[in-house]
C-alpha positions in Angstrom: -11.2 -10.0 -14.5 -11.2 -10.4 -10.9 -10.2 -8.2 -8.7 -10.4 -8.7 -4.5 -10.4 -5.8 -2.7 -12.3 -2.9 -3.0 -10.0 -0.4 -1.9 -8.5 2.8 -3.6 -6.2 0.5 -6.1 -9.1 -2.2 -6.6 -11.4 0.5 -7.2 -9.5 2.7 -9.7 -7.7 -0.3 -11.5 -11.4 -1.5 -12.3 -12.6 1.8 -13.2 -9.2 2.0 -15.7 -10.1 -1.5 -17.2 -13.5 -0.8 -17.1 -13.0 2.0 -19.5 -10.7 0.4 -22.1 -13.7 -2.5 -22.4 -13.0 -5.1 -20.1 -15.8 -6.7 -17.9 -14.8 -6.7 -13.8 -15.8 -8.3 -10.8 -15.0 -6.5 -7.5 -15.3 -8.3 -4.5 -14.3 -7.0 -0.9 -14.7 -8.7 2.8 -16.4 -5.4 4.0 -17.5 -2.0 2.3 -15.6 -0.8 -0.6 -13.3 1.9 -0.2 -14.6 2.0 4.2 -10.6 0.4 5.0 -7.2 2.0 4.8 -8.9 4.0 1.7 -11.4 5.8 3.8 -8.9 6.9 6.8 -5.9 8.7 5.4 -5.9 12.4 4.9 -5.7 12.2 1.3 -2.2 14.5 1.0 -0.8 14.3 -2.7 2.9 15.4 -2.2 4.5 17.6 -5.1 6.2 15.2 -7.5 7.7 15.6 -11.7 8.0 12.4 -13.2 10.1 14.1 -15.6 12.8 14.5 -12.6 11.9 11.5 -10.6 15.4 9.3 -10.2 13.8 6.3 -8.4 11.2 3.9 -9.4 8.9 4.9 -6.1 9.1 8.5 -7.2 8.7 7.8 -10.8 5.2 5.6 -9.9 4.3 9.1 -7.6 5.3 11.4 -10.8 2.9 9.2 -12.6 0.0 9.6 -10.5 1.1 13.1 -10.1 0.4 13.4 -13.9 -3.0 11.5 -13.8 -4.4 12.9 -10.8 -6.4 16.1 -12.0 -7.9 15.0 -15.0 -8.9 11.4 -13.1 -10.3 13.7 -10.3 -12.3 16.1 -13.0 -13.7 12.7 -14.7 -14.9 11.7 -12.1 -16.9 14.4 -10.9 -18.2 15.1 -14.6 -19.4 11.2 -14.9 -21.0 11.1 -11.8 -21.5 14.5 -10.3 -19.0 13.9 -7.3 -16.3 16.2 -6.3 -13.5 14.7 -4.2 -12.2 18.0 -3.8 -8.8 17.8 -5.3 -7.3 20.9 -4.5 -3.2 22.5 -5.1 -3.3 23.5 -1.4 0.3 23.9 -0.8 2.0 22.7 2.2 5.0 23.7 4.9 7.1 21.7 6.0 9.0 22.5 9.2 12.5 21.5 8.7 13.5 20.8 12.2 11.3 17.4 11.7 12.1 16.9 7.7 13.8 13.8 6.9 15.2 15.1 3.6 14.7 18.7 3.6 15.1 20.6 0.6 17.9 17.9 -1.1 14.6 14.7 -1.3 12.0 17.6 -2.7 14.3 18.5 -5.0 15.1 15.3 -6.6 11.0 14.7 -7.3 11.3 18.2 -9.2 9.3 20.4 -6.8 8.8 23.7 -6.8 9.8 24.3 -3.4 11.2 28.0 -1.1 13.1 28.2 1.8 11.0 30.4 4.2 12.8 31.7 7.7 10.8 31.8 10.6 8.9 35.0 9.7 8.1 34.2 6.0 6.1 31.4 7.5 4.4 33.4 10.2 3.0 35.7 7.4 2.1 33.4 5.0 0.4 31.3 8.5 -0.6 33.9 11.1 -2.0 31.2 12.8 1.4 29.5 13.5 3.1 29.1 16.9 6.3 31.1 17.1 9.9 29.6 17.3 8.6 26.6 14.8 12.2 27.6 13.1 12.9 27.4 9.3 10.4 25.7 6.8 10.4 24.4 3.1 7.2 25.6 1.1 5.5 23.4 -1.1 3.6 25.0 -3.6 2.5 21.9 -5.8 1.5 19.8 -2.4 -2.3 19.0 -3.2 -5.3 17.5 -1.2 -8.1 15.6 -1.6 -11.1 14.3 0.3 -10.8 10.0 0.5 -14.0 9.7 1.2 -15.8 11.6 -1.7 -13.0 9.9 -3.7 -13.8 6.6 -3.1 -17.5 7.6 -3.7 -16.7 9.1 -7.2 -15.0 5.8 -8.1 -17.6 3.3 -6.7 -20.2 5.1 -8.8 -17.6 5.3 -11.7 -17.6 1.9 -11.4 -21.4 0.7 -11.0 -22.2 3.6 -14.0 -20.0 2.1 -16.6 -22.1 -1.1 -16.3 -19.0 -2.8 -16.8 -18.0 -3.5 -13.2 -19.9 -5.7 -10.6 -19.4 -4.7 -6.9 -19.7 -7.9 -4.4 -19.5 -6.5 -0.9 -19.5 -7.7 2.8 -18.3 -11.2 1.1 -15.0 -13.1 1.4 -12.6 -14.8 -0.4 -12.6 -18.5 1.3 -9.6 -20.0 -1.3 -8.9 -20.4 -5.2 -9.4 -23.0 -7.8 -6.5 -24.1 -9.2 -5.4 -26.5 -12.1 -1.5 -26.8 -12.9 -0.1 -23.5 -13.0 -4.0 -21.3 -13.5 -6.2 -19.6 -11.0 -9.5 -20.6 -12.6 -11.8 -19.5 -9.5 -12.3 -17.9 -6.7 -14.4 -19.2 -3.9 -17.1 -17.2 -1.9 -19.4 -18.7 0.0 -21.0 -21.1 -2.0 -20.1 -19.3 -5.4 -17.0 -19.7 -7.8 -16.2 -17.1 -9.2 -14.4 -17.2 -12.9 -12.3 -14.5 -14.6 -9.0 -14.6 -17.0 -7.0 -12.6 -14.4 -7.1 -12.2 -11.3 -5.6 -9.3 -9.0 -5.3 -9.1 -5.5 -5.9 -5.7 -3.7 -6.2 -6.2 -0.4 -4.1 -4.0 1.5 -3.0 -5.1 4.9 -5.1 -8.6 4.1 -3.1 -9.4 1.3 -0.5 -11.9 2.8 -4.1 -14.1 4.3 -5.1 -14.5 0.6 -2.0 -15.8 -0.7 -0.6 -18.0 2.1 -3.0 -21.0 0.8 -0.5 -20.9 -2.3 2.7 -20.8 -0.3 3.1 -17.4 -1.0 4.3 -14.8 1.8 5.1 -11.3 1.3 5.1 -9.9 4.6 2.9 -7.4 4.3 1.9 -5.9 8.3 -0.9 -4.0 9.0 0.8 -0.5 10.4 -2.2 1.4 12.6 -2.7 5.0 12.1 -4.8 7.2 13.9 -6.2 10.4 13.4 -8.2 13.1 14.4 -10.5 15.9 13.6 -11.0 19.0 14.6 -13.7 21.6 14.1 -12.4 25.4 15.2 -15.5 27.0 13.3 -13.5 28.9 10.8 -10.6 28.9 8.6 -7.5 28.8 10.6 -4.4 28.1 8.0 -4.7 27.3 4.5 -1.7 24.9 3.8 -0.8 21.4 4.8 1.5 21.5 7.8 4.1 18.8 7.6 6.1 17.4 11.2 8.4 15.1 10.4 5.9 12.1 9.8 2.7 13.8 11.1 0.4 16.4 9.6 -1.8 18.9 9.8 -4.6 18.8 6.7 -6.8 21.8 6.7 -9.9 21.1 4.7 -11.8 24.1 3.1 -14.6 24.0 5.2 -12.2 24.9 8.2 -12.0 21.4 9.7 -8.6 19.9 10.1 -7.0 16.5 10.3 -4.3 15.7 12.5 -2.5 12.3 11.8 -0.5 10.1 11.6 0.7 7.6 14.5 2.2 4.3 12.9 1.6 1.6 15.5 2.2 -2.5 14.9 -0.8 -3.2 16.7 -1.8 -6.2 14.0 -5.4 -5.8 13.0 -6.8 -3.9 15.7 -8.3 -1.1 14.3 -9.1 0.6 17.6 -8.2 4.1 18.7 -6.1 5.1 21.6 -5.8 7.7 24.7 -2.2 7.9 24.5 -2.6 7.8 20.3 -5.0 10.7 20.1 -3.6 13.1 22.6 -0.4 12.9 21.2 -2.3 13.6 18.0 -3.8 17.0 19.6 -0.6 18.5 21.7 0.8 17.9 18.0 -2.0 20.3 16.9 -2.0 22.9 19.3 1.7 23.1 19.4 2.0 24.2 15.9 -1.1 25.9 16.0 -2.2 27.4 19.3 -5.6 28.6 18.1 -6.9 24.8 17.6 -7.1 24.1 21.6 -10.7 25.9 21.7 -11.4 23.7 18.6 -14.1 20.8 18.9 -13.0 17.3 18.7 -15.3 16.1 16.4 -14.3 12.5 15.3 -10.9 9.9 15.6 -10.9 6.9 13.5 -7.7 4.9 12.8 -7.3 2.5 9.7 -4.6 -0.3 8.8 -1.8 1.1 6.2 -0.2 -2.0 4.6 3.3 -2.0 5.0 6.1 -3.6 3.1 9.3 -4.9 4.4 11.1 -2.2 2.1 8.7 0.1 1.8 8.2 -0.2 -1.9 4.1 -1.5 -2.8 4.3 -4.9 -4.4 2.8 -4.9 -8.1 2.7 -7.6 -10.8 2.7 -11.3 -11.5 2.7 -14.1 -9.1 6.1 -16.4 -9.7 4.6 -19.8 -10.5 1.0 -18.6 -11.2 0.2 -17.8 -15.3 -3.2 -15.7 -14.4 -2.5 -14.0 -10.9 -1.6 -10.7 -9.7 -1.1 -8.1 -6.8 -1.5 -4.5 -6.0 -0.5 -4.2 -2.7 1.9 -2.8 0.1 1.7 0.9 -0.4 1.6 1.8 3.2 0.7 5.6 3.5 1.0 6.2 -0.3 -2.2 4.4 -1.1 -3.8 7.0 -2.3 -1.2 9.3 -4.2 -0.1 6.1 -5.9 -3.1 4.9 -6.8 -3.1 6.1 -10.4 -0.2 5.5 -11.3 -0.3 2.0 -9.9 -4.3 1.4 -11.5 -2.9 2.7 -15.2 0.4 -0.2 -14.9 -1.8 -2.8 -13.5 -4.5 -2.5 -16.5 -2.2 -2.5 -19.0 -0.2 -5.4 -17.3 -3.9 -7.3 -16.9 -5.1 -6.7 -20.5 -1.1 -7.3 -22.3 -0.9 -3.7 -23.2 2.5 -1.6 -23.6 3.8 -0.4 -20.2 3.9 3.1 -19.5 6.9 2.5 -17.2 9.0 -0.3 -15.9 7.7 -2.2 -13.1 11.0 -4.5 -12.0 11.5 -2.3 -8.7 8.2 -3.8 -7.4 8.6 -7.4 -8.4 6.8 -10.1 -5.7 10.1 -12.2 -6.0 12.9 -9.4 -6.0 
């Protein structure tokens, strides 16, 4: 197997063939795991696929399922902890989407809290924040250690190879098979082929006529160091979030910017980022700015990721166009793609997310 892109889906659907025996080569234009993987916040919203109605929430449900045993392998092969952690989370309802009626149909323990529940569950809060939905399922982890775990997961089983800092320069084709894939001066050969490249994706395939209008989707974020513990519990604002991390430090994200593939941060981007920060919690002005990064979420034209066969192509695949969800999917999405790779029994239907629906 092939697989190009080293990202949170290459990465953990080569760990999942890996262990049922099959051999994998991962190859990736940069670092693995240092793109889109690397920069989110790593929030795991509350999901049941047992109650999931749609095939997005069902793939999250999945994942759901997965996640904490996947997280505890990993650290017991390899001695990493990605800090998975049931944090809980508030979301302010003012900003919610959905509110209580979209948490409810994932199956998620959720409370209605007024304004003075959350205050003494958060001290920390700003007042007048209004009413809030408590998550108590919502779970974190750290992307970085994550993506660490599975790398060495990986490279440990001995049945993985890792080509980095390399690109993909094309594909050899006869009639309807992929039998290569070109890197420099290499070809590389492999039964299947899978193409995990995030925001890239749509570069790989247009040599085949293929387009799926995948657009990189800039989000920036920063962190903050107070120096102690100042709230436990994700914070949730509409499409932004706070992400307190146990050793105090807190995340602030998201913006979503079409700003193609510049990766840079911005003024306007960042502060936005902070008055977010100190207007829910007033204690974080005094906090040190320690770091802003932004990454490139691939984003579909319907929002659902794109996963399965290439129409007209008997060997080729994708993982790709999970925008934000990249990581909380990833399970889910790794576990259907290895047993669609290796012909095995699907653990769920995959129509929903079709390349040609």
């Amino acid at each position: 197997m092939i697989i190009l892109g080293g990202g949170v889906i290459g990465l953990t659907t080569a760990y999942f063939l890996a262990r049922d025996g099959a051999k994998v080569i991962v190859c990736d234009q940069g670092k693995t795991g240092m793109e889109s993987s690397w920069a989110g916040a790593g929030i795991l919203p509350p999901s049941d696929l047992d109650h999931a109605q749609y095939p997005l929430d069902r793939l999250r449900g999945l994942s759901g399922q997965l996640f904490p045993d996947l997280s505890q392998e990993l650290k017991d092969r390899t001695g990493i902890d990605n800090s998975f952690v049931r944090s809980g989370g508030i979301e302010f309802l003012s900003q919610a989407h959905g509110g209580a009626d979209e948490w409810y149909g994932l199956g998620a323990d959720t409370k209605t809290l007024t304004e003075k529940e959350t205050t003494d569950m958060e001290p920390e809060l700003a007042p007048q924040l209004g009413p809030a939905m408590f998550l108590r399922d919502m779970a974190q982890l750290r992307n970085p250690r994550h993506l660490q775990a599975l790398r060495a997961a990986c490279l440990q089983s001995k049945k993985v190879t890792i080509i980095e800092e390399t690109s993909a320069h094309g594909f050899h084709i006869e009639g309807r098979r992929i039998k290569g894939v070109r890197i420099s001066n290499e070809l590389l050969t492999g039964d299947r082929i899978l193409i995990a490249a995030g925001a890239w994706t749509d570069r790989l395939l247009e040599p085949l006529g293929v387009r799926l209008k995948i657009e990189p989707v800039r989000g920036q974020i920063a962190l903050l160091n107070p120096g102690r513990i100042v709230f436990r519990r994700i914070l949730l604002w509409g499409s932004r979030y706070l992400v307190p991390r146990m050793d105090g430090r807190v995340l602030i994200g998201s913006t979503e910017e079409l700003a193609g593939f510049e990766k840079n941060t911005t003024a306007e981007g960042i502060a936005g980022l902070l008055a977010l920060g100190i207007k829910l919690v007033p204690a974080l002005a005094q906090a040190a700015l320690e770091k802003t990064w932004a990454g490139l979420r691939p984003g579909s034209p319907d929002g659902l990721p794109f996963l399965g066969a290439v129409p007209g192509n008997e060997n080729l695949y994708v993982a790709a166009g999970h925008f934000r969800a990249g990581i909380q999917l990833s399970p889910g999405t790794a576990l259907l793609l290895k047993e669609m790779l290796l012909q095995q029994p699907l653990t769920m239907p995959m129509d929903a997310f079709r390349l040609d629906r």
